[in-house]
ZADO-1210 file (C-alpha; in nm, 4 decimals, padded with zeros to 6 digits):
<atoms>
<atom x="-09.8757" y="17.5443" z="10.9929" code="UNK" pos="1"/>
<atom x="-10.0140" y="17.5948" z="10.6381" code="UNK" pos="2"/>
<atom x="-09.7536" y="17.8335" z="10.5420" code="UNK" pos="3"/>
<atom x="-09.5087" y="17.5734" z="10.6403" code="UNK" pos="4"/>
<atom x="-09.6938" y="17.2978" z="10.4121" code="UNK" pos="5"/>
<atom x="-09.7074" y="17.5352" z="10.1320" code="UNK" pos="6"/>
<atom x="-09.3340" y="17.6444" z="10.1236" code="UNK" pos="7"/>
<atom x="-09.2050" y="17.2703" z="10.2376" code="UNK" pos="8"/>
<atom x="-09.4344" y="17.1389" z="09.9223" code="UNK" pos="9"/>
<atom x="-09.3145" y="17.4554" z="09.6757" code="UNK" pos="10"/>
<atom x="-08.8982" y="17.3368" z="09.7982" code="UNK" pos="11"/>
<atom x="-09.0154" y="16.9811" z="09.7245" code="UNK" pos="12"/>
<atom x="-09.1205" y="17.0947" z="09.3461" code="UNK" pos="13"/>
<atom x="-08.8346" y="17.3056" z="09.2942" code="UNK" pos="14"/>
<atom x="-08.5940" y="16.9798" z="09.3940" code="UNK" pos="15"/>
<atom x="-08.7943" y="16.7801" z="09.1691" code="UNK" pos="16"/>
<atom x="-08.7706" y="16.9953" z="08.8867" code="UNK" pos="17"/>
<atom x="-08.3490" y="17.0520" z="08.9369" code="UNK" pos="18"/>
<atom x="-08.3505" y="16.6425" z="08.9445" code="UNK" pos="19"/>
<atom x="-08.5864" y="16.6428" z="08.5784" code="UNK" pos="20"/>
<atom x="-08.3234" y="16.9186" z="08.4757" code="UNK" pos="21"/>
<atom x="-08.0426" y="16.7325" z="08.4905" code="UNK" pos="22"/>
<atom x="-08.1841" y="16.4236" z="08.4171" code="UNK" pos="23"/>
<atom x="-08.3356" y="16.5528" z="08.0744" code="UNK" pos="24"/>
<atom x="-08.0401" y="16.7240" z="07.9913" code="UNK" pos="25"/>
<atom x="-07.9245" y="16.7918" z="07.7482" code="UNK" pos="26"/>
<atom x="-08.1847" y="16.9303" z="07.5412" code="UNK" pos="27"/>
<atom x="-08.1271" y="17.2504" z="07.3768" code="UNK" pos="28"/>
<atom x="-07.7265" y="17.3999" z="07.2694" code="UNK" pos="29"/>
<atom x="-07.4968" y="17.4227" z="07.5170" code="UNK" pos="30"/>
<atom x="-07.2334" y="17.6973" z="07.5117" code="UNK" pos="31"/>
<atom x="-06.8382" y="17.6146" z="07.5352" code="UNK" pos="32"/>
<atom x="-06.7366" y="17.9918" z="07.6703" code="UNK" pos="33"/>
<atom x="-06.3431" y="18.1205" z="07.5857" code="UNK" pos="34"/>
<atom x="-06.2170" y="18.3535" z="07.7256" code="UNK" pos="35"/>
<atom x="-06.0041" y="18.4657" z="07.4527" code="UNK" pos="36"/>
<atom x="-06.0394" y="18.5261" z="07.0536" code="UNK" pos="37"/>
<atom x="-06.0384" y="18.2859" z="06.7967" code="UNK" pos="38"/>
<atom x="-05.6915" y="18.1424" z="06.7147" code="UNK" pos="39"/>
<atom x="-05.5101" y="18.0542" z="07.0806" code="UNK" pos="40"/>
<atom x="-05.4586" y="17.7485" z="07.2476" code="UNK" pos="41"/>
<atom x="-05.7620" y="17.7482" z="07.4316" code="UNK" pos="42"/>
<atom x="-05.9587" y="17.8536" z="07.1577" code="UNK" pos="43"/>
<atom x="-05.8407" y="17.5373" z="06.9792" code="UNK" pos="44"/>
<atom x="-05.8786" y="17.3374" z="07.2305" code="UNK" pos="45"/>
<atom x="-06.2597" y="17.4567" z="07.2734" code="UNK" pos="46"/>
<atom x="-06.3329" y="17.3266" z="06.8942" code="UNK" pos="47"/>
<atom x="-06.1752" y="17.0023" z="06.9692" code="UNK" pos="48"/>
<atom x="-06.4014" y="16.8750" z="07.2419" code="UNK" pos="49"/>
<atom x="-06.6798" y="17.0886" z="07.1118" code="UNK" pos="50"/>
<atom x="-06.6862" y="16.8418" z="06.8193" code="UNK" pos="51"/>
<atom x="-06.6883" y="16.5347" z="07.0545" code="UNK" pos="52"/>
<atom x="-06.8991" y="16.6576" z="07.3030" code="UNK" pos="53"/>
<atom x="-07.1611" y="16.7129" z="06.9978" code="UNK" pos="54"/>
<atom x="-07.1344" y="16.3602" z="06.8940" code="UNK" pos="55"/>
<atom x="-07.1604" y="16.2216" z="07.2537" code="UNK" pos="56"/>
<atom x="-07.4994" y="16.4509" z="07.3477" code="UNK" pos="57"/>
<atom x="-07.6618" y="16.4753" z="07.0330" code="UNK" pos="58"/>
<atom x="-07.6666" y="16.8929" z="07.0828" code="UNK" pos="59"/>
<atom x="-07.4632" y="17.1518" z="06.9338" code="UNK" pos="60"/>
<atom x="-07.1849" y="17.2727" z="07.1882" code="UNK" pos="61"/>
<atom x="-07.1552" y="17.6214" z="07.0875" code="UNK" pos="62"/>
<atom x="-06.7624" y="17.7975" z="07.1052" code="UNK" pos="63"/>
<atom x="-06.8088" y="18.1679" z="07.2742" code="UNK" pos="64"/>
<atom x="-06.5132" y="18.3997" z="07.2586" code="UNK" pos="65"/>
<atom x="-06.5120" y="18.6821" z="07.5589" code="UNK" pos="66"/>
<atom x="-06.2132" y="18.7876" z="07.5886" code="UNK" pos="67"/>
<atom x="-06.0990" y="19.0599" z="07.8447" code="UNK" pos="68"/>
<atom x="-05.9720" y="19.1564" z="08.1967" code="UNK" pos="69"/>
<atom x="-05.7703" y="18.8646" z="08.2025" code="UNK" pos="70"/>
<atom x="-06.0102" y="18.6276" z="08.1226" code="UNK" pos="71"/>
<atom x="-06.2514" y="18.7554" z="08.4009" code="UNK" pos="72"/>
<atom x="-06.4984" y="18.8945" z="08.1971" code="UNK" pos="73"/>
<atom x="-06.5557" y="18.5560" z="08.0517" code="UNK" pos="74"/>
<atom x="-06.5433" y="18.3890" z="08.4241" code="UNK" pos="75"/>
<atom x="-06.7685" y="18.6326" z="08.5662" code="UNK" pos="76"/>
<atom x="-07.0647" y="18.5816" z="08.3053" code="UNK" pos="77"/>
<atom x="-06.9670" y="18.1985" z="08.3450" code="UNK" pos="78"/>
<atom x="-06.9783" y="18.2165" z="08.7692" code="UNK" pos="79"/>
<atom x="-07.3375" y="18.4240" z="08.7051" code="UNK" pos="80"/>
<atom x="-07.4845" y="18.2107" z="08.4395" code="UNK" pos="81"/>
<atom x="-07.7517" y="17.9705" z="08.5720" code="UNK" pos="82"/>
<atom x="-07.6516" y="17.6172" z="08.7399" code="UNK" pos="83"/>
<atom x="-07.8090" y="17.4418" z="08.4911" code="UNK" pos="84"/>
<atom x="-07.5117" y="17.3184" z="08.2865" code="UNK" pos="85"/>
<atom x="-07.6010" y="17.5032" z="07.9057" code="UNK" pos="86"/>
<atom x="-07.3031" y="17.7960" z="07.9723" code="UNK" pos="87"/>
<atom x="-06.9631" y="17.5837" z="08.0641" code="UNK" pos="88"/>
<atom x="-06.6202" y="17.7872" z="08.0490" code="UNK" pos="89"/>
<atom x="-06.3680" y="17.6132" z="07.8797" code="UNK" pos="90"/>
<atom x="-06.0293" y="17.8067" z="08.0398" code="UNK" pos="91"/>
<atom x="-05.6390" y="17.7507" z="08.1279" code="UNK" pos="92"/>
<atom x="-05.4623" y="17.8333" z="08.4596" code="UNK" pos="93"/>
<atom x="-05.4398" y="18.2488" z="08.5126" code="UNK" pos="94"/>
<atom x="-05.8421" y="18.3510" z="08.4228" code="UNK" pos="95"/>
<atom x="-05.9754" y="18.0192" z="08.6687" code="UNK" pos="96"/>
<atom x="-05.7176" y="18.0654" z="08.9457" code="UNK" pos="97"/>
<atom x="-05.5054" y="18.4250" z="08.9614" code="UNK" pos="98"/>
<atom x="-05.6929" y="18.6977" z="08.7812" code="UNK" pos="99"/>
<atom x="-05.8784" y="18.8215" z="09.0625" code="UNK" pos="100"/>
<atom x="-05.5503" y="18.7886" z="09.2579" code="UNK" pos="101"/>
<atom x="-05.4055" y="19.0101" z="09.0132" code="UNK" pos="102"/>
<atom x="-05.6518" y="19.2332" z="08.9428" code="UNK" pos="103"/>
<atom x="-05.7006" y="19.2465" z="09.3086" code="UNK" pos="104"/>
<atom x="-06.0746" y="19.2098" z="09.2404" code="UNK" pos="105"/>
<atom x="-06.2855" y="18.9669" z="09.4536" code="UNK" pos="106"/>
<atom x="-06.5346" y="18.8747" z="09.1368" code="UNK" pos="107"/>
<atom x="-06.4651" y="18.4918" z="09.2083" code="UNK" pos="108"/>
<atom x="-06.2921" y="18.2394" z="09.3945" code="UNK" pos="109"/>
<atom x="-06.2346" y="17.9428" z="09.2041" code="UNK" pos="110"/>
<atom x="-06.3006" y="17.6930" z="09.5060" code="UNK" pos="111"/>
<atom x="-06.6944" y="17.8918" z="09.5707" code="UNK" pos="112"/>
<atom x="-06.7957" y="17.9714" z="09.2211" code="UNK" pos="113"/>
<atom x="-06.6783" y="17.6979" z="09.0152" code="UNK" pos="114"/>
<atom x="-06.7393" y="17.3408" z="08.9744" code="UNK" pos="115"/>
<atom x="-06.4095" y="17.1660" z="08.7945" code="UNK" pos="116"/>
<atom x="-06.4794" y="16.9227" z="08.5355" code="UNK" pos="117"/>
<atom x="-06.2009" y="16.7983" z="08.4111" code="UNK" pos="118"/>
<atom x="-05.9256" y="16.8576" z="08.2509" code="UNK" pos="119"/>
<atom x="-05.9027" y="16.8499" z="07.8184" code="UNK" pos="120"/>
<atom x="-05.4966" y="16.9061" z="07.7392" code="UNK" pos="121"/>
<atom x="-05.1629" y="16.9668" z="07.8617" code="UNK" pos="122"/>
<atom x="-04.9366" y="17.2326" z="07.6621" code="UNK" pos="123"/>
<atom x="-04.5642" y="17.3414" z="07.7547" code="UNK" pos="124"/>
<atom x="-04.4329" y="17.6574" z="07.6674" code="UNK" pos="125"/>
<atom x="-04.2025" y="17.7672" z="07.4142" code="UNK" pos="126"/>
<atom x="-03.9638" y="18.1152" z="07.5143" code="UNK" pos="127"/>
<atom x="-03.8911" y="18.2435" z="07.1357" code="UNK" pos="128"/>
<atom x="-03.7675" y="18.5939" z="06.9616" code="UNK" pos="129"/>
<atom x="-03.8297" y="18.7734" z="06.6444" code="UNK" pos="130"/>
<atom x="-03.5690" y="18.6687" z="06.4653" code="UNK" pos="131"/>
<atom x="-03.4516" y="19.0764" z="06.3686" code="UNK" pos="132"/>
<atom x="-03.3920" y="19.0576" z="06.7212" code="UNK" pos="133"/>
<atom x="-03.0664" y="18.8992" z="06.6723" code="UNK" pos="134"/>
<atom x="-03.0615" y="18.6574" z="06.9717" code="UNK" pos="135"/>
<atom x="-02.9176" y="18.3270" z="06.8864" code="UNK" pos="136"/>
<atom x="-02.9838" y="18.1611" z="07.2508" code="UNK" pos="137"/>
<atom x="-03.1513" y="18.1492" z="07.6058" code="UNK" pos="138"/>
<atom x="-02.8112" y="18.2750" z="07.7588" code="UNK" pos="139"/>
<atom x="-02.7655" y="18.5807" z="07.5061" code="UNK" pos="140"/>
<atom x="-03.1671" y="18.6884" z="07.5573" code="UNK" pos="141"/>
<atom x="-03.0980" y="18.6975" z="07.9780" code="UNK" pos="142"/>
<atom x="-02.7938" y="18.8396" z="07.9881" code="UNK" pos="143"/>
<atom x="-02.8963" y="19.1309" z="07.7434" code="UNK" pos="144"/>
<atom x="-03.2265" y="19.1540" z="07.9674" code="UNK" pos="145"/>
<atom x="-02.9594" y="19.1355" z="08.3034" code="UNK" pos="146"/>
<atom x="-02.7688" y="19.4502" z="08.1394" code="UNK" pos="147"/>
<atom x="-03.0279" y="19.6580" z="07.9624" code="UNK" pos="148"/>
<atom x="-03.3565" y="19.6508" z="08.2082" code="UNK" pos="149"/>
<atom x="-03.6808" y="19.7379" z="08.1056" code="UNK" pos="150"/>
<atom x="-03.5700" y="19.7603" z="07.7430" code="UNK" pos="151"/>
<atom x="-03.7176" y="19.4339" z="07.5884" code="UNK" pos="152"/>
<atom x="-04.0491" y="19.4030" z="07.5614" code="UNK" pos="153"/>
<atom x="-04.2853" y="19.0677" z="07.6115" code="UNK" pos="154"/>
<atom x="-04.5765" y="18.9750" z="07.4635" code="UNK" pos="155"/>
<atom x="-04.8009" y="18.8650" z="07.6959" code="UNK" pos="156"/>
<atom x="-05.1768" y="18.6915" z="07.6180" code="UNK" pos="157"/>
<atom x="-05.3274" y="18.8280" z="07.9124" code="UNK" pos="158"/>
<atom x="-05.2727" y="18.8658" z="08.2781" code="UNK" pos="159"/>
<atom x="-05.2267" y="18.5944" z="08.4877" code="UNK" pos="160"/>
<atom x="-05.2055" y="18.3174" z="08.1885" code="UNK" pos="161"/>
<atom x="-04.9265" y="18.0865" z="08.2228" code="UNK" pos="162"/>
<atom x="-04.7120" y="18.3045" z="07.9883" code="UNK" pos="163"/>
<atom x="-04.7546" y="18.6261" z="08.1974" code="UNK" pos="164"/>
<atom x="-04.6513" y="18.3714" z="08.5136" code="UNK" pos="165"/>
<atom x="-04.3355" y="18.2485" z="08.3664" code="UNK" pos="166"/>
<atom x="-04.2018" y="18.5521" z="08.2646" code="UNK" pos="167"/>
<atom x="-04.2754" y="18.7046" z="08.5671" code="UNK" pos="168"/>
<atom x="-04.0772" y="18.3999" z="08.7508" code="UNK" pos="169"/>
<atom x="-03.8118" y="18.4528" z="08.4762" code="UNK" pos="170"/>
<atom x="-03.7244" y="18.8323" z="08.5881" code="UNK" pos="171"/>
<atom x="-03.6912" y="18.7292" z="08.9525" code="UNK" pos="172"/>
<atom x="-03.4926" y="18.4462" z="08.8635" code="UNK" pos="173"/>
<atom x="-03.2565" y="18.7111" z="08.6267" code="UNK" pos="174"/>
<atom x="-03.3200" y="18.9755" z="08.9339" code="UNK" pos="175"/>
<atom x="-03.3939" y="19.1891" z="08.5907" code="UNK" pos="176"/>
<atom x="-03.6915" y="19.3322" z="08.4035" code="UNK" pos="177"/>
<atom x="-03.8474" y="19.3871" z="08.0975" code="UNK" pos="178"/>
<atom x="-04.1647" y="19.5281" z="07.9996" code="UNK" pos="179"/>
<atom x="-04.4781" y="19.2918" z="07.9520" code="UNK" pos="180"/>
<atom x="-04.7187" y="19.4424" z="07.7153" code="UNK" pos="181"/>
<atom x="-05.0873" y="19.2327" z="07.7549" code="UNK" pos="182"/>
<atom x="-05.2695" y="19.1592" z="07.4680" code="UNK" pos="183"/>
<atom x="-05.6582" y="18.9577" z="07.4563" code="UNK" pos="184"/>
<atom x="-05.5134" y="18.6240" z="07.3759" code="UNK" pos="185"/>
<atom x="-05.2300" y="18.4324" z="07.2042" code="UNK" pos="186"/>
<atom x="-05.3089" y="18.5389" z="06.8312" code="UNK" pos="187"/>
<atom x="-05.2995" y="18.9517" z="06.8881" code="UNK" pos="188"/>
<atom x="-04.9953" y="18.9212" z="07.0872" code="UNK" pos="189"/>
<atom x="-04.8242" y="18.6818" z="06.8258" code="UNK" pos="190"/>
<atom x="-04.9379" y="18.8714" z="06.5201" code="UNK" pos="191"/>
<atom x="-04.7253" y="19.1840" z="06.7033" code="UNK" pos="192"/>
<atom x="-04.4111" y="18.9688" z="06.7833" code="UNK" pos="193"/>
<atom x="-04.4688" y="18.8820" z="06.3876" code="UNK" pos="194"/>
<atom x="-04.4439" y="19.2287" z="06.3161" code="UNK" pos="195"/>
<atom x="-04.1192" y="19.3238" z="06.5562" code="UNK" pos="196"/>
<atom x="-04.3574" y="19.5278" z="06.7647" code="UNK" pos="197"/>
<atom x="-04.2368" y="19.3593" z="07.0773" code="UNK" pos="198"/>
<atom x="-03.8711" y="19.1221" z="07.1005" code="UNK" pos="199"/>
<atom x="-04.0092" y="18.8185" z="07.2594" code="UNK" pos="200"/>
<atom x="-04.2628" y="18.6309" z="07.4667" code="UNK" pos="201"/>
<atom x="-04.3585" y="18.2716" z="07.6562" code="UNK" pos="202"/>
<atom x="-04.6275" y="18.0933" z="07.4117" code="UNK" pos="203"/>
<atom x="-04.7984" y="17.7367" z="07.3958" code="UNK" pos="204"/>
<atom x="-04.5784" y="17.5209" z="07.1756" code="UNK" pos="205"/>
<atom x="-04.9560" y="17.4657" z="07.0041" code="UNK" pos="206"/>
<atom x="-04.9138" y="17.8338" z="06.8829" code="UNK" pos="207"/>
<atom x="-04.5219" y="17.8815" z="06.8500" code="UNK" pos="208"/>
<atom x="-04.4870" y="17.5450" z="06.6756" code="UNK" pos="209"/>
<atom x="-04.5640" y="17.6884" z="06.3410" code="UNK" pos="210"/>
<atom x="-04.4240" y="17.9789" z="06.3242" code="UNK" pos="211"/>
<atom x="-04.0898" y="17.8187" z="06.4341" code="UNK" pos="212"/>
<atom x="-04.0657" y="17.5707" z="06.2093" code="UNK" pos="213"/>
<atom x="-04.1076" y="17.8274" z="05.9225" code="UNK" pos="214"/>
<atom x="-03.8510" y="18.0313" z="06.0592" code="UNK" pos="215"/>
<atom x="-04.0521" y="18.3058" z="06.1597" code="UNK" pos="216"/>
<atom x="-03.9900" y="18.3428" z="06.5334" code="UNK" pos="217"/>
<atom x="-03.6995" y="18.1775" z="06.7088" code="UNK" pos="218"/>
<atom x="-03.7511" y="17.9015" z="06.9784" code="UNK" pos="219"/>
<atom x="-03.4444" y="17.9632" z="07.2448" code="UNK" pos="220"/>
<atom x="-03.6053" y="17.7377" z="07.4992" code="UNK" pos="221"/>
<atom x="-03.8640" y="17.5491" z="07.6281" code="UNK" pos="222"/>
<atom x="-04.0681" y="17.5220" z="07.9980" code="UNK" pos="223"/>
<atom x="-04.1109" y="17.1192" z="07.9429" code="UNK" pos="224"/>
<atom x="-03.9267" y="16.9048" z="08.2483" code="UNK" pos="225"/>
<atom x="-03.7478" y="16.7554" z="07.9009" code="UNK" pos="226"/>
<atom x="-03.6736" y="16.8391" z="07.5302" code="UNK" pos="227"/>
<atom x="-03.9553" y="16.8443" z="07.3420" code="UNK" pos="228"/>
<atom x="-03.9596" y="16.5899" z="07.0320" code="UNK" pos="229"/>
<atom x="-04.1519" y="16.8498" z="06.8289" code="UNK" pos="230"/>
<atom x="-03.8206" y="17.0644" z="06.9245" code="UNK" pos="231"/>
<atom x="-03.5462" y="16.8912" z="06.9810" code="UNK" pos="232"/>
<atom x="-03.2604" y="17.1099" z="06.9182" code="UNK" pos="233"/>
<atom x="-03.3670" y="17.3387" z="07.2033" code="UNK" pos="234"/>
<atom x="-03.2651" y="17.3472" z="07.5417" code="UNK" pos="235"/>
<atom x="-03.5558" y="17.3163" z="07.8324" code="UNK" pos="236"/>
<atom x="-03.4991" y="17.6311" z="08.1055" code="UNK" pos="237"/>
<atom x="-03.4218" y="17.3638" z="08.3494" code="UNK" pos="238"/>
<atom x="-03.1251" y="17.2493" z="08.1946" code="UNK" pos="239"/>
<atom x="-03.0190" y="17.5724" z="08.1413" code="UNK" pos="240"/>
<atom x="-02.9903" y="17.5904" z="08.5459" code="UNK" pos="241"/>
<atom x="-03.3754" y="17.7420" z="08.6424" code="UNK" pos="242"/>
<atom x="-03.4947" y="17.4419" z="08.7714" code="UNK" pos="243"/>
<atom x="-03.8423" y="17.5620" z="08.9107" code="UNK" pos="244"/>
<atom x="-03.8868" y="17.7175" z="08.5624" code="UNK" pos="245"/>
<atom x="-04.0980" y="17.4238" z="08.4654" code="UNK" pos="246"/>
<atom x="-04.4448" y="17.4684" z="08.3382" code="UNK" pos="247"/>
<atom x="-04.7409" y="17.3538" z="08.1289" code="UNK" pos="248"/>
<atom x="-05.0405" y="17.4962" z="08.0453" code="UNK" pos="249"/>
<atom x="-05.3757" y="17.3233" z="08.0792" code="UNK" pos="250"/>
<atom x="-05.7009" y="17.3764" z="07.9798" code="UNK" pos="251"/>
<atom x="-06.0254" y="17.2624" z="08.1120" code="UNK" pos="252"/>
<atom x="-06.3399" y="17.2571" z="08.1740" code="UNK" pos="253"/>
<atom x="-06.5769" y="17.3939" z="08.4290" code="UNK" pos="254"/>
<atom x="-06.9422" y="17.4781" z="08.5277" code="UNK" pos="255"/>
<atom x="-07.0879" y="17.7090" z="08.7890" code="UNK" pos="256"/>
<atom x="-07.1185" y="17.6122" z="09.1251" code="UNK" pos="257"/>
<atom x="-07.4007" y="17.4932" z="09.1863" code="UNK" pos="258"/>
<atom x="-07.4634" y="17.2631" z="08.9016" code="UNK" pos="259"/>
<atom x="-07.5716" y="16.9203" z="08.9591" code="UNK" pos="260"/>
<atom x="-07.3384" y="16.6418" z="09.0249" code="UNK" pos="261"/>
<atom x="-07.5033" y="16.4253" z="08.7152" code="UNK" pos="262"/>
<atom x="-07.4309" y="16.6595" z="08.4432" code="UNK" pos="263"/>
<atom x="-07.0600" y="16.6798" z="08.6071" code="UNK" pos="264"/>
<atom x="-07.0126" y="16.3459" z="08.6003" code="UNK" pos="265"/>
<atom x="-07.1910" y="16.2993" z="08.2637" code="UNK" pos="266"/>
<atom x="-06.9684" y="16.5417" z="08.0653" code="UNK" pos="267"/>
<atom x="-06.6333" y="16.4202" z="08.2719" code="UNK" pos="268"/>
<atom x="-06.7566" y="16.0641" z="08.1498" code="UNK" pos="269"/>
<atom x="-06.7614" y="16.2168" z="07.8274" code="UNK" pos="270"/>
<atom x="-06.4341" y="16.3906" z="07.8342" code="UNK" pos="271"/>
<atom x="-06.2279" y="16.0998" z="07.9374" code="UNK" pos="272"/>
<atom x="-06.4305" y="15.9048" z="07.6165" code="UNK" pos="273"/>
<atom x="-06.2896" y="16.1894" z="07.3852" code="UNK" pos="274"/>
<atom x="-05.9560" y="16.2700" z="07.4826" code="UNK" pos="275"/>
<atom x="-05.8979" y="15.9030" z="07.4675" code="UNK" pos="276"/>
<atom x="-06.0113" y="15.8953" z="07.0945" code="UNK" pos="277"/>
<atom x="-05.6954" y="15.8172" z="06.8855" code="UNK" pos="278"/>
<atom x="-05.8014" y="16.0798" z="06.6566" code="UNK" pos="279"/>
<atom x="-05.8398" y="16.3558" z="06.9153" code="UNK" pos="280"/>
<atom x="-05.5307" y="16.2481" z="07.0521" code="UNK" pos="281"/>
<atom x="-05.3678" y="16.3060" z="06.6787" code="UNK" pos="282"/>
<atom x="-05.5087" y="16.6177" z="06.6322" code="UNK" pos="283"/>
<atom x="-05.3318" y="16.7464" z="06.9774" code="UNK" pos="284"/>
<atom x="-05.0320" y="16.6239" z="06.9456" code="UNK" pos="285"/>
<atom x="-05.0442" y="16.7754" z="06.6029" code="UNK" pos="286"/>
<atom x="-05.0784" y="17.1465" z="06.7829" code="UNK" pos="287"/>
<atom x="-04.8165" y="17.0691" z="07.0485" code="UNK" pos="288"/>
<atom x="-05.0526" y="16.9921" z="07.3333" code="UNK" pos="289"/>
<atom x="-05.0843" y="16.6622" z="07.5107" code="UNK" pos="290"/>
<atom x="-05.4735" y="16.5416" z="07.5551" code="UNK" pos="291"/>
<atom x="-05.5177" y="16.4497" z="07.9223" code="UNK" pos="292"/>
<atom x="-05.8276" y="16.3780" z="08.1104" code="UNK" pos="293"/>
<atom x="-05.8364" y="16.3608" z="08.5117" code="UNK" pos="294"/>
<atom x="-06.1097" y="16.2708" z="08.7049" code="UNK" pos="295"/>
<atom x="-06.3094" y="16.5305" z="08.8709" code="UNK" pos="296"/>
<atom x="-06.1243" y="16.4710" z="09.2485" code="UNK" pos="297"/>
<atom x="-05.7914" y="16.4571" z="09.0483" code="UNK" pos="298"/>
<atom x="-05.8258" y="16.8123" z="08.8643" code="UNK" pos="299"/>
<atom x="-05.9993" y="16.9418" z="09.2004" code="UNK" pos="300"/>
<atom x="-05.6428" y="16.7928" z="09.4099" code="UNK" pos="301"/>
<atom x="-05.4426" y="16.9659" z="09.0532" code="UNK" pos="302"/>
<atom x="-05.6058" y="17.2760" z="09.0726" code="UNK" pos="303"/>
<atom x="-05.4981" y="17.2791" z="09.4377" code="UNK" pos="304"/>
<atom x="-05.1881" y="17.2418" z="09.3563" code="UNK" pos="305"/>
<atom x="-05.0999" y="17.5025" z="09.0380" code="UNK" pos="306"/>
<atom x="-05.2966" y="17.7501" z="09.3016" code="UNK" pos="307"/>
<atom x="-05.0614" y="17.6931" z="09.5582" code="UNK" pos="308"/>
<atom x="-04.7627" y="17.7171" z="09.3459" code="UNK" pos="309"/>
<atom x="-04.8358" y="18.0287" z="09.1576" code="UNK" pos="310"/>
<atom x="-05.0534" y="18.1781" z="09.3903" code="UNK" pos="311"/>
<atom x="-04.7128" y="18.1971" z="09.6707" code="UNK" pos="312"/>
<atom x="-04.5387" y="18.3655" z="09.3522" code="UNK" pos="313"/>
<atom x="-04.8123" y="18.6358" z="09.2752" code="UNK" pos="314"/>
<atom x="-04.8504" y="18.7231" z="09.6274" code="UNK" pos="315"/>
<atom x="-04.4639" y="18.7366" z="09.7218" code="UNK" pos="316"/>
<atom x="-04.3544" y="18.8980" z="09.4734" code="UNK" pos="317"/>
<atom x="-04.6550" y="19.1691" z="09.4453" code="UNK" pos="318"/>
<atom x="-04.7417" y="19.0617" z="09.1183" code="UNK" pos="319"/>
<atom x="-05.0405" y="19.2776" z="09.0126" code="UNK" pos="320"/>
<atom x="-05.2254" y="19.4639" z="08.6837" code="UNK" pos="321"/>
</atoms>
C-alpha cells in the first residue's frame, strides 16, 4: 500500500512538472530542424517563420540543416528528441509521409510519432531543362523521353519529395523512363542541372523562379491546377492533357508525439499570426510560394489526404530507393 502511495505521488509530480513545462515555455532556444541544406524551399521557408516565431516568443528559434536518407535522418532525431517542444522539424510532403515507405524502413509513422502543427506555405512545381538541352516544350521533352528511355537524366532533391513523386507519376503517365539521380536538397541538385550534369528536373517555382527568369534553365511547364502569374507563358501539365499531374508542395511544421497540446496550440496560434503578416506574405510570394496556415485538425484531415494520394502511387507502382 505504501509502494502504491509512493509511485501514485512520484506520477502526480511528474504530471505536474510536464503541465509547469509547457506552461513556462518557452524559455531557452528552440530549434527549427531541416532536413535539407541551406538554399531550398524548405530551408527558406524555415528562416521565414524562424524570424516571426522569434518575435512572437521572445527566444531565438534556431534553423538546423540535417540533410540525408530522404529527409529521415532529420525525422528520426526529430521523432527521438524529447516531447518538450525545443526540437520542432520544419519539413514538406516525402521526408513526413513516404520516406520510410520508400526506403522500406519502419523508423516512423507519421500518424504515431508526430504531432502536426500546421502548415507555413504552399509551392507548385516548375518542370524546366538546361537550356543546351535543346528542348523548346513539354511535348518535345516526353516524346524524346517516350523514344529514347532511360537516357535523360532528373535531378531529384531527395527521395520521396514532391519532385521525386511527380516525376515518378510523369514516367507512368509517358509509360517511359528516365534516370532520377538524388541529390541532399534543391540547391546541389540545381547547381548540377546549372552545370548540364543532368537534362532536367521538377523544382519549387521558389527555386526555379530565378534561374528562369535569367534564362538559365527553361520552364516547359508547371504542376499548378492554373498558369502561374509569376509564369505566364507556360503551359500547366494539366492542360497539356495529365490531369492528375497536379501538385504543390507544402511545408510545415511539426513536433514529436507526445508534446503537450498547449505548446501545439500556442505555436499554431502563432503561425496563423505570421503567415497572415502582409510582410511575410510579400516575402513568399516573392519566392513563388503561397503562405497558408491551417488549423491543427485541418493539416491533420490534409496530411490524410496527400498520404492517401501518393501513398496508393508509391505502393502500386513499387516505387522504392
Amino acid at each position: 500500500m505504501r509502494l502504491f502511495q509512493r509511485l501514485t505521488t512520484l506520477l502526480m509530480l511528474l504530471c505536474l512538472g510536464v503541465g509547469a513545462q509547457a506552461a513556462d515555455w518557452p524559455t531557452k532556444p528552440v530549434h527549427l530542424v531541416v532536413p535539407y541544406p541551406p538554399g531550398g524551399n524548405v530551408d527558406l521557408a524555415a528562416r521565414i517563420v524562424a524570424d516571426g516565431l522569434e518575435k512572437e516568443f521572445g527566444q531565438p528559434f534556431v534553423v538546423e540543416n540535417r540533410p540525408g536518407a530522404g529527409g529521415m535522418i532529420a525525422a528520426s532525431y526529430v521523432v527521438k528528441s524529447d516531447a518538450d517542444g525545443y526540437t520542432l522539424f520544419v519539413a514538406p510532403n516525402g521526408p513526413v509521409l513516404f520516406s520510410p515507405m520508400l526506403f522500406r524502413k519502419d523508423n516512423y509513422y507519421w500518424k504515431d510519432d508526430f504531432a502536426p502543427i500546421g502548415s507555413i506555405s504552399f509551392v507548385p512545381l516548375v518542370l524546366q531543362t538546361n537550356p543546351e538541352l535543346g528542348m523548346e516544350s513539354a511535348e518535345q521533352l516526353f516524346k524524346y523521353a517516350q523514344e529514347h528511355p532511360g537516357e535523360l537524366a532528373m535531378a531529384s532533391p531527395g527521395a520521396g519529395t514532391q519532385n521525386h513523386l511527380i516525376s515518378e507519376m510523369m514516367q507512368r503517365l509517358l509509360k517511359t523512363e528516365w534516370l532520377t539521380v538524388h541529390y541532399k536538397g534543391n540547391a546541389p541538385a540545381t547547381t548540377d542541372l546549372l552545370g548540364g550534369r543532368v537534362d532536367f528536373n521538377f523544382d519549387q517555382l521558389t527555386v526555379a523562379k530565378q534561374y528562369v527568369t535569367s534564362g538559365k534553365l527553361t520552364a516547359l511547364a508547371v504542376t499548378s491546377p492554373e498558369r502561374l502569374a509569376a509564369l505566364p507563358d507556360v503551359p500547366t501539365l494539366k492542360e497539356l492533357g495529365y490531369e492528375d499531374a497536379v501538385s504543390e508542395t507544402f511545408t510545415g511544421l511539426f513536433a514529436p508525439a507526445g508534446t503537450p497540446d498547449k505548446i501545439i496550440n500556442q505555436l499554431n496560434q502563432a503561425l496563423e499570426k505570421i503567415l497572415a503578416d502582409p510582410a511575410v506574405v510579400a516575402k513568399f510570394e516573392t519566392a513563388g510560394a503561397e503562405a497558408r496556415a491551417m488549423s491543427v485538425p485541418d493539416f491533420q484531415s490534409f496530411l490524410q489526404k496527400e498520404y492517401d494520394r501518393w501513398g496508393t502511387l508509391i505502393r502500386g507502382a513499387n516505387i522504392h530507393r
